[in-house]
N, C-alpha and C positions, 0 to 999 in steps of 0.2 A: 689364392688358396683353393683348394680340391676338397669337396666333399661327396660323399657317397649317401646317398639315403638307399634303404632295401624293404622290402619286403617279401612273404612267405615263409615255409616253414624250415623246419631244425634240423633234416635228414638231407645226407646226401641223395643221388638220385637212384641210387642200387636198394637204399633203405627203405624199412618201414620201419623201425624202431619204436616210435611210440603210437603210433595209430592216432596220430589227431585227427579228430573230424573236421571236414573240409571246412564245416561252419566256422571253426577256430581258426585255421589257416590254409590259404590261395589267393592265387592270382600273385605269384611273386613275384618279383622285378627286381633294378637295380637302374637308380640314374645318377650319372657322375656330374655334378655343379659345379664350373670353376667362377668363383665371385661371383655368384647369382646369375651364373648364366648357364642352360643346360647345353652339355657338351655329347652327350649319349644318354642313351635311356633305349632299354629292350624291356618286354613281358620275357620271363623265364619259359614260357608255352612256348615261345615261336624257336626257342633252342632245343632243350630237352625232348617238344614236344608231345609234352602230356598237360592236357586241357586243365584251364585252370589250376595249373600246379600248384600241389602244398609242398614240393620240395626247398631245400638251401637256394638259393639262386645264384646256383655257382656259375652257369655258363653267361647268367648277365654281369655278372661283376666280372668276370675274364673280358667281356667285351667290352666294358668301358674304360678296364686302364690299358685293356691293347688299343682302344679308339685314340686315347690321351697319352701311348707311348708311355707308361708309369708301372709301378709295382705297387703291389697293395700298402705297402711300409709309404709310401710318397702320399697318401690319405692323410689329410690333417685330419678330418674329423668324418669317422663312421655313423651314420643312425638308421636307429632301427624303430621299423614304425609303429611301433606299443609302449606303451610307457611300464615301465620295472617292475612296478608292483604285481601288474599284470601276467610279464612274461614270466615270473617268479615265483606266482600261482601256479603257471603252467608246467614249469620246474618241476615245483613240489607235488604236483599231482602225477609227475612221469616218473619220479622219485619212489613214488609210494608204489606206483603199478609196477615199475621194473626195476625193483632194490637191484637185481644181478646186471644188469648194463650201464645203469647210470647213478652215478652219486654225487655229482657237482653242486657244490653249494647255492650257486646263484646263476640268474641270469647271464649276468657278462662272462663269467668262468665259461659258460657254456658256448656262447658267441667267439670269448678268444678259442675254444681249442675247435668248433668248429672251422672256424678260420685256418687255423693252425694245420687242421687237415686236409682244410683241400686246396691252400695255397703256402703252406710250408712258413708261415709270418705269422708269427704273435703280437699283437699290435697290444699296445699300452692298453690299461681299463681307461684312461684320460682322455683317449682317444675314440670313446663308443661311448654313444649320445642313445639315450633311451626314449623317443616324443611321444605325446599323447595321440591316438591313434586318430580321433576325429579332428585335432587341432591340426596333425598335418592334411587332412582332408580339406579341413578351411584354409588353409595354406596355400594347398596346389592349385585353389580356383582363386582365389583372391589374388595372388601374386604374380597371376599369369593376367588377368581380366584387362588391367590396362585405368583400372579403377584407383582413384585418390581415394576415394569411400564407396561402402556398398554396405546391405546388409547381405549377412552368408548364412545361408542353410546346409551343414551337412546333414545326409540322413542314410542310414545302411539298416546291416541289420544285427549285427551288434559288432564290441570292438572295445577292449579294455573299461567293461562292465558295463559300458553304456550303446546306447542305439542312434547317437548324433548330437547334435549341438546347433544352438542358435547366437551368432555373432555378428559385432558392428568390425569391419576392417576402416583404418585411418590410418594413413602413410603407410608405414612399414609393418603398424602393430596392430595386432587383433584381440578385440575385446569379446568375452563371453560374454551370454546377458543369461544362457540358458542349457541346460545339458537335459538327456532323455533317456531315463531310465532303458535297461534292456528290454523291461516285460513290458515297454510302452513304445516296442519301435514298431515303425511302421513296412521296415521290410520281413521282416517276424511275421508281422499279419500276412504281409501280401502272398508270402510263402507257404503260411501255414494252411491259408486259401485253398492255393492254386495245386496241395499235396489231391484234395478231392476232385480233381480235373483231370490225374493223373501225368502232372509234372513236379518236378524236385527244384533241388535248389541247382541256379544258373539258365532254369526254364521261364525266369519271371519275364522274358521280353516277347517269351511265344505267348503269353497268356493277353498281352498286351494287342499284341496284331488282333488275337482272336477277339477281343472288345467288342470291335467295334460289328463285326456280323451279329449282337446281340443287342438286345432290349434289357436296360436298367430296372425300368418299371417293376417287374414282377418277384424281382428281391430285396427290391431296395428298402422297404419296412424291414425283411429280416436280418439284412445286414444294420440295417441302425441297432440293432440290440449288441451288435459287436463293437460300439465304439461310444462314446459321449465328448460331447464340443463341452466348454466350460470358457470364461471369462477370462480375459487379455489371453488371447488366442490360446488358449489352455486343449487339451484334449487327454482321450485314456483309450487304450484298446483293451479288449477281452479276448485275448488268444483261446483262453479256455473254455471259450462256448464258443468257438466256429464248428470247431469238428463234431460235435452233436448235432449241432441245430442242421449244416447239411446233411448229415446222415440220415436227420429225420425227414429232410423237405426233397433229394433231389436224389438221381440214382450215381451213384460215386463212378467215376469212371478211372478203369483201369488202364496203363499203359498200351499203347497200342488196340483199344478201343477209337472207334466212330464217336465221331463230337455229335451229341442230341443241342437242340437249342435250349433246353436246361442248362448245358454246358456254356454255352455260348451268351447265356440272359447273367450266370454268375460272375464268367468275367469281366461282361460291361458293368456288372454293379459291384464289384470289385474294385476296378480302374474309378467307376464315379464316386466309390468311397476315400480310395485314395487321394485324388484332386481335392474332394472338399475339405479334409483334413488340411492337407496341406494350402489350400486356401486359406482355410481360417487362420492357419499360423501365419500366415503372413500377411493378410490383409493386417491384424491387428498389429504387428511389428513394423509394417511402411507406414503406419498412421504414430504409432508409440515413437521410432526414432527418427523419421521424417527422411528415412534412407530413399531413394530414387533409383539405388540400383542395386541390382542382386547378385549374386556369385552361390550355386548350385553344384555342390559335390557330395559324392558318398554312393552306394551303387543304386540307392534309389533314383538318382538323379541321370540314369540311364534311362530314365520311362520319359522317350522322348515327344511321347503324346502328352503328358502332363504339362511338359516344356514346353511344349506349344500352346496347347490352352492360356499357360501365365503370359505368354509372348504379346498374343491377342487381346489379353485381356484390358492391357495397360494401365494395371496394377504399379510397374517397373517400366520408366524411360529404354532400359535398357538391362539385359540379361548374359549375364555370363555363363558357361558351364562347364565344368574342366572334362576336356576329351577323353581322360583317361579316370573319370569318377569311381569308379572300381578300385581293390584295394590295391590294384596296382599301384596306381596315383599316390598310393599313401607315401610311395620313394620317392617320388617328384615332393610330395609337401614336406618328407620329415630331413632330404637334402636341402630346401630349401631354408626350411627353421633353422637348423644348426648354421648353412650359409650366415642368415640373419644376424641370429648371435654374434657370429665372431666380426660382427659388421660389413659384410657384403649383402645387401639386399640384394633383388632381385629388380632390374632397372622396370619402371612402370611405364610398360608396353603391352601392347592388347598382342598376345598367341595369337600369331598367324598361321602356323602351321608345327607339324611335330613328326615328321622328318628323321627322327634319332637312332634310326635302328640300324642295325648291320648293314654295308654297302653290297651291292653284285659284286664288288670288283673291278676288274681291268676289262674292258671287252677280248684282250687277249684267254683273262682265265676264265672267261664267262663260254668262250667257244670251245675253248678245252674240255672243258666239262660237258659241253652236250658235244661233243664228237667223240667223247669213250661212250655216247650210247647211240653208236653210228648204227647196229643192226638194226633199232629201233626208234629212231630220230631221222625225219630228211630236215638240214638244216639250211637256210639261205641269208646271207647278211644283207640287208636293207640301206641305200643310201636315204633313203625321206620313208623311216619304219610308221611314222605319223598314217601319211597314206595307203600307207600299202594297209597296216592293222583296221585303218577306217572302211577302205575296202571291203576285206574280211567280213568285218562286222555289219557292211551297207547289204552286203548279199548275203547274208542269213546266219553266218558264223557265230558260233560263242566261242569267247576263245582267254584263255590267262594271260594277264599283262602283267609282267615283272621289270619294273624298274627302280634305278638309283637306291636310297636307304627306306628301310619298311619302315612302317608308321606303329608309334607307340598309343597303348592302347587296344579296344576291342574291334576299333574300326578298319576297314578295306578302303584306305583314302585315295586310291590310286595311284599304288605302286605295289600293291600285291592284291590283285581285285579281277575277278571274273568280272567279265564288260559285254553286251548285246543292245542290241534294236532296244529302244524303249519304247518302240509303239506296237508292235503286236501281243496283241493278249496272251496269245499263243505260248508267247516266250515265259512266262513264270509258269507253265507244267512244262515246259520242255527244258527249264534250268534244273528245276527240281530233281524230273526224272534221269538227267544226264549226268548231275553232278550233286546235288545237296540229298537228294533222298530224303526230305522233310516234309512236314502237312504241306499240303497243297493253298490252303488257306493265308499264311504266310507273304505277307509284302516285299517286293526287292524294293531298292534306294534308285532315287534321279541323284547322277551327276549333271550341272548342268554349267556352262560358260557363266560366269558371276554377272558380266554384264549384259546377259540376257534375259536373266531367270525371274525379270518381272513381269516377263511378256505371257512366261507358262505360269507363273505362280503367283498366289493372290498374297503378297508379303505384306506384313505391318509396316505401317510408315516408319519412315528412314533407317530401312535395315536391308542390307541388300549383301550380309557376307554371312552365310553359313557355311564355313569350312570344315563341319568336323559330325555333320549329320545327327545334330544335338537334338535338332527340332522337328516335327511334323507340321508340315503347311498346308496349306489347301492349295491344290492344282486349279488352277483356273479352268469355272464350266467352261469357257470355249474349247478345253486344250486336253477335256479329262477322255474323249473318244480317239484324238493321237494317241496318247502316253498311254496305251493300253496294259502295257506290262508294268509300270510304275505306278501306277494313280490305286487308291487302297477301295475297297470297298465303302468307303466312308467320303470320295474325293478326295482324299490326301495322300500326301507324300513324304517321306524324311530325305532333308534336302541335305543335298553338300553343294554350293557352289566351289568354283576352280578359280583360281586367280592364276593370273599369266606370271605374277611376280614368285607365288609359292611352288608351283609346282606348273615348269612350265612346259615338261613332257607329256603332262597332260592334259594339258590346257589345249597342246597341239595336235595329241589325238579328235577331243572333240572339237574342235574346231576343224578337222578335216574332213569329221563326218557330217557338221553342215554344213561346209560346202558341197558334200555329194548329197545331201538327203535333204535340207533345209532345215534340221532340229538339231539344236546344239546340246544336245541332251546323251547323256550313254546310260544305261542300266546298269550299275554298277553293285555285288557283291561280294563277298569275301571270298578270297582265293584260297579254299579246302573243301575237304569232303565231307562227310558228318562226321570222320571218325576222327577227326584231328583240326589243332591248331590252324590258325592261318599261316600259310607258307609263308617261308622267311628267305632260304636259302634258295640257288637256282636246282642244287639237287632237291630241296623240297618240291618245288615247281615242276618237276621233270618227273618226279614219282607220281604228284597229284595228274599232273595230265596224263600221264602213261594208265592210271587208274578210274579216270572217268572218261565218260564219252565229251567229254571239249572238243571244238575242232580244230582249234588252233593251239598256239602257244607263242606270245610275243616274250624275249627277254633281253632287254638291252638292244641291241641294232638287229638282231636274229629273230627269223622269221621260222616257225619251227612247224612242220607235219609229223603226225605219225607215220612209219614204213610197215609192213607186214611183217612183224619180227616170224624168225624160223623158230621151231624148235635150237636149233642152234644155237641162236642169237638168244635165248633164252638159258640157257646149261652153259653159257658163257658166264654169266653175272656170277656174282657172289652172294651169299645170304648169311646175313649176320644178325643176333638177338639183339633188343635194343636195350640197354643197361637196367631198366624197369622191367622189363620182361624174366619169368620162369617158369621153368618145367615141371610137372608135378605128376605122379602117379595117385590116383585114392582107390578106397573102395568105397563104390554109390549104388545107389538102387535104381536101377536102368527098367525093372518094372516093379509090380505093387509089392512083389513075394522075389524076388532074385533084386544079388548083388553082385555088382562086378567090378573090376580093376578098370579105373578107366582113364584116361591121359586127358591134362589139360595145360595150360597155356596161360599166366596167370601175369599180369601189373603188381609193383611192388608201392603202386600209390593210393590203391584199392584191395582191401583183401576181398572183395565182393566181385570184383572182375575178374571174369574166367572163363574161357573158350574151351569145349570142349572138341579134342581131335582125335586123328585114328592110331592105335598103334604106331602103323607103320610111319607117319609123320613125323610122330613122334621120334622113332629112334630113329628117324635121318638127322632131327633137329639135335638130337643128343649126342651125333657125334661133331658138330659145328666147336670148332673152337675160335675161337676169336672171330674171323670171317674164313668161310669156306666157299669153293668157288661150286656149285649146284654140280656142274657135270660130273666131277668127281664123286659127290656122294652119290649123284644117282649112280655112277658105274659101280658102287662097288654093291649095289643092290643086286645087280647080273642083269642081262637082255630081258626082260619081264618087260615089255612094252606098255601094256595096258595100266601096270603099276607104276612105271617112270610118267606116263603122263597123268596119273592120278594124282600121283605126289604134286607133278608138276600144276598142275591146278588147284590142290591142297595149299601152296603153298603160296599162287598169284593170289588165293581170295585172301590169306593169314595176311600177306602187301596190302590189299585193300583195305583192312581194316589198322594197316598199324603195326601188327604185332609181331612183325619180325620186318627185315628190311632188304631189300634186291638192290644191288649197286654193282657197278662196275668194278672188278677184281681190282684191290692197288698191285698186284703184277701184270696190269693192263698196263702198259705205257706209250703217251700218246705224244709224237712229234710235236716238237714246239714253233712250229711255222703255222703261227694263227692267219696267213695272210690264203694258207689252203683251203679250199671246201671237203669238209668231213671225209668226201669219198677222195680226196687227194691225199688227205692227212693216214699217215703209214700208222696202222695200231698193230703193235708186235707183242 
């Protein structure tokens, strides 16, 4: 039997129709289950391409019944990861705001016809499963763990009224013991925090990094006034005295401010408030059910220095944490529930890997596609791409590695992951400045050979498989002056070991680097820029490298350089809006006393995001119909030189940021003799 779990929001991806806040819904997804076993699973971000999407998650559900060869109507059973009452609130409050667009009486009404719209199937009301939003969160870690029992912590920051849950899992079934109001979550606090540091919400893992350059000491009395510990591991937070009390004590830093060590003393006493909290609940519940083992989901459980702290502390024999803790995951647990039900559990096997996402394809269509961007692409196919990419990377290279199916979840597991030297220092301001554009402050991740990584890393006994970068470990002093781009200001690291059996293209990358270097180690992070998802596609990967300074690009057996594109090769491509994207004219106040008409460039997932451009950009972009090929609209602008390359660089930075897109014309067509190299292959 086939079930589908999904989450995110109610809009197509052209919409904004109701304006929910991202707090109510993101991170959408879609994983297809056949009898408890995941067959696909994509984030909705690595398609659409808008971070943390609150859209429908239309392009993940198209990919997992084209993965399973099926139609939406071959779904025994849909679910959706909130439970009714919930999404029926949120009905009735989009109800009341927009009487003229919508008037569906319920939940599922709204579900079938959105269905109904973007995949032409009306599925039965029999057939859409409503779950509790945190029970599928205990779900997706519990039933991957590989655990007969455990106890389970979910903890987020809110989600069908509440802010997590505390449960005993036994066999198949999961028992509550406890639920956590929303005004008592603890990602609510961590949030509400880290707004006076000058980050928002999906910044709570930079606030993380920053910790540890800080001292707890000198807030940590005023942070205990924000919270109280109470008996059988009880607790309470005070959201409504954070923002006073730092307002009165520390100077609030604005976005794009210099961190003072105020900044820096808040976060470590932030992150130490968090652990103790979450200590006390569990010390007193591994002593209360005499559970031995744990399972960790919900997005707080992305704080993978917490995770490690519990690792160490051996509180738990043994720690699970579902990879995709975020509300993605909610589709992984609320497929898996409905699985459950109708009697397919989920066989109890420890997640070794997650694998599930869209394939490259054929290596035939993998060359095609980078030989329509021959003016700007030199490409070379590799018999042993292992060595040659180790190479690369042995002599000073950063470079994108795109293989086999992308990884579900927030992670760069190695197969869509920028990769470098992990011993020079050098290398995390030189990733920054070439490709992330983020604090400098900031940790990359060790990949390392699994069966190596007790030689670098000081791991708790008998644990020796981090696949999924859950935990922060301490790099061993002998090893912390190698790993200089890896090891954190604190001596640690967020590890991912590699097994030759999960993933074993990249197990043979690092492993080819030490045999040339002697360190089985690769600096691994996520393959994007700041302005976007992690890459999915090989044209993702082709755009992202075409727009940072990388200096490689690995995809599949092809070895990729940049060429010096011409002007030419440039007013070849095409440039198309991306369905989220629009054009707007206003009048603003451009100084204190004058107003003027002025163009911008606007997401239909944020009405707060907006780019402001020139005129003349502007009415190039406005006569784009569906995709237009660049040289064309520049010509009909006339011989204006200084203007065709104005535009033309108006328009590479609008690519860099996302908000329109450059690709090869489809009346480019490209011979299908993949057996040519690019400059063989005839593009007519």
């Amino acid at each position: 039997m086939l079930f589908l779990g999904i989450s995110g929001g109610l809009d197509q991806v052209h919409e904004n129709r109701f304006e929910l806040p991202n707090t109510s819904v993101h991170d959408g997804a879609a994983v297809l289950v056949r009898d408890g076993q995941v067959i696909a699973a994509v984030e909705e971000e690595r398609l659409n391409r808008i971070k943390h999407s609150n859209k429908l998650p239309s392009r993940s559900i198209q990919y997992c019944l084209s993965a399973a060869g099926i139609q939406l109507s071959d779904i025994d059973r849909l679910a959706i990861y909130a439970s009714e009452p919930y999404v029926n609130a949120m009905v009735g409050e989009m109800s009341n705001s927009h009487p003229d667009i919508l008037s569906i009486p319920d939940a599922k009404v709204l579900v079938q016809d959105l269905l109904a719209r973007e995949f032409g199937t009306k599925l039965d009301g029999s057939r859409i499963s409503f779950v509790s939003h945190h029970q599928a969160h205990a779900v997706s870690a519990f039933a991957m763990s590989g655990f007969d029992q455990s106890l389970i912590l979910a903890i987020d920051g809110c989600g069908d009224f509440l802010s997590g849950l505390l449960a005993v899992g036994a066999g198949t079934e999961i028992t509550q013991l406890e639920a956590f109001p929303e005004n008592n979550s603890l990602g609510l606090f961590y949030l509400e925090t880290i707004r006076y540091l000058g980050y928002g919400m999906f910044d709570e893992y930079k606030v993380m990094g920053l910790a540890p350059y800080g001292d707890p000491a000198p807030y940590r009395e005023l942070f205990e006034h924000f919270y109280d510990l109470s008996a059988n591991g009880g607790y309470r937070v005070y959201l409504d005295r954070i923002g006073p009390a730092l307002l009165r004590n520390i100077e609030v830093r604005r976005k794009g401010m210099p961190f003072t060590q105020q900044h820096r003393d808040v976060s470590a006493s932030l992150q130490e408030t968090l652990e103790r909290i979450v200590f006390h609940i569990l010390r007193h519940h591994r002593e209360a059910t005499g559970m031995k083992r744990l399972c960790l989901a919900g997005g707080v459980a992305h704080n993978c220095t917490m995770n490690g702290k519990l690792l160490y502390s051996g509180l738990f024999e043994d720690i699970f944490v579902q990879p995709a803790s975020h509300d993605a995951g909610c589709a992984l647990g609320a497929a898996l529930m409905v699985s459950n039900e109708m009697g397919r559990p989920a066989p109890r096997e420890r997640l070794q890997e997650v694998y599930w996402g869209p394939d490259l394809g054929s290596d035939c269509a993998v060359q095609q596609e980078l030989n329509a961007w021959a003016g700007h692409l030199q490409v070379e196919r590799s018999d042993d791409v292992a060595t040659s990419a180790a190479d690369w990377i042995a002599d000073g290279a950063v470079i994108g590695w795109v293989q086999g199916r992308s990884e579900f979840g927030p992670r760069a597991l190695g197969n869509r992951s920028i990769l470098a030297d992990p011993r020079p220092a050098a290398n995390k301001d030189r990733i920054n400045a070439m490709v992330k554009k983020r604090e400098g402050y900031r940790p990359f991740a060790p990949s390392v050979l699994q069966e190596d990584a007790s030689e670098f890393f000081d791991l708790p006994d008998g644990r020796d498989e981090f696949p999924f970068m859950n935990f922060v470990v301490r790099v061993r002093d002998s090893k912390r002056a190698l790993l200089g781009a890896i090891t954190h200001v604190d001596g640690t690291a967020r590890l991912q070991t590699v097994s030759r059996n999960a993933n074993p293209a990249y197990w043979e990358l690092i492993n080819a680097f030490k045999k040339r270097t002697g360190t089985p180690i690769l600096l691994n992070t996520s393959f994007n820029n700041n302005a976007e998802p992690i890459v999915d596609s090989v044209a993702d990967a082709i755009a992202t490298f075409l727009t940072t300074e990388l200096d490689g690009l690995v995809v599949g057996p092809f070895l990729v350089k940049k060429r010096a594109a011409t002007l030419q090769d440039w007013t070849a491509l095409a440039v198309s809006l991306p369905p989220y994207m629009s054009l707007h004219q206003v009048r603003a106040y451009t100084a204190v006393d004058r107003q003027e008409t002025v163009c911008e460039i606007r997401t239909s997932h944020s009405n707060r995001d907006s780019v402001r451009i020139s005129h003349d950009l502007f009415d190039l972009l406005m006569r784009i119909e569906g995709e237009s090929v660049l040289g064309d609209l520049l010509d009909a602008i006339g011989p204006h030189q200084a203007k065709r390359e104005g535009l033309m660089k108006g328009l590479q930075r609008l690519w860099e940021q996302r908000l329109v897109r450059l690709h090869p014309s489809r009346a480019v067509h490209v011979h299908r003799n993949c057996d040519k190299t690019p400059d063989q292959v005839s593009v007519r």
